[in-house]
C-alpha positions, 0 to 999 in steps of 0.5 A: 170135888166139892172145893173145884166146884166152888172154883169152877163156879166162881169162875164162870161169873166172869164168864158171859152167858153168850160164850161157851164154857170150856172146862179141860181135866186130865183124862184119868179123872175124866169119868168120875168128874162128870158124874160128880160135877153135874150132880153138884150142879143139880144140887145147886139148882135145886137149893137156888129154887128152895131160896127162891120160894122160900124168898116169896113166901118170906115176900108174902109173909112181910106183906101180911105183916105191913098190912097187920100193921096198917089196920090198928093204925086206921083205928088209933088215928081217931083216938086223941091219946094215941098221937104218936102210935099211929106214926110208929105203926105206918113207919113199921108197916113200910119197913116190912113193905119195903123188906117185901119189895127187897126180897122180890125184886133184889133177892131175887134177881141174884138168885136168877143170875146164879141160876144162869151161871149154874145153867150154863156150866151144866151146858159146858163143855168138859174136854180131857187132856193128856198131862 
């Protein structure tokens, strides 16, 4: 089942999210399908929503860390020995500037769009058919 769903859901990306889902299964596998499939489907959702918080606090935590970095920086730019550090910290704190920018805005518009193909196959349309 696992394998199905995976194609199913692959599928559904071609899909857009205006048109309506239409998944057909011989009649004899009919029952046992349904359960399985919304339970895979709530699963998935449920993943995608850990990654997206986890994606927030990763977020939150690379920020902290950019402005950890900033702070010695303020510091060593009076200092006449330490000529070159102070650009290495205000490189390094733009890096984890930018990782935090990247995973709020870019990570999680992939997430989103995961999330609506998930919707909308939980609002599909099974229909059994004779084989």
């Amino acid at each position: 089942m696992a394998g199905s769903f995976e194609r199913i859901k692959n599928e559904c990306y071609y899909i857009p999210y205006e048109d309506e889902v239409e998944i057909k299964m011989p009649q004899r596998f009919l029952g046992g399908f349904c359960e399985s499939f919304e339970l895979m489907s709530h699963r998935e959702l449920s993943k995608l929503y850990s990654l997206r918080r986890e994606a927030w606090l990763a977020a939150f935590a690379m920020i902290l860390a950019g402005i950890a970095l900033l702070i010695p920086m303020f510091f060593l730019i009076e200092v006449r020995a330490a000529f070159i550090i102070p650009d290495l910290l205000m490189i390094a704190s733009w890096v984890f500037v930018w990782a935090a920018v990247q995973k709020v805005f870019f990570d999680r518009w992939r997430l989103r769009e995961q999330r609506f193909t998930l919707l909308q196959l939980l609002d599909a349309k099974i229909v059994g058919v004779d084989e």
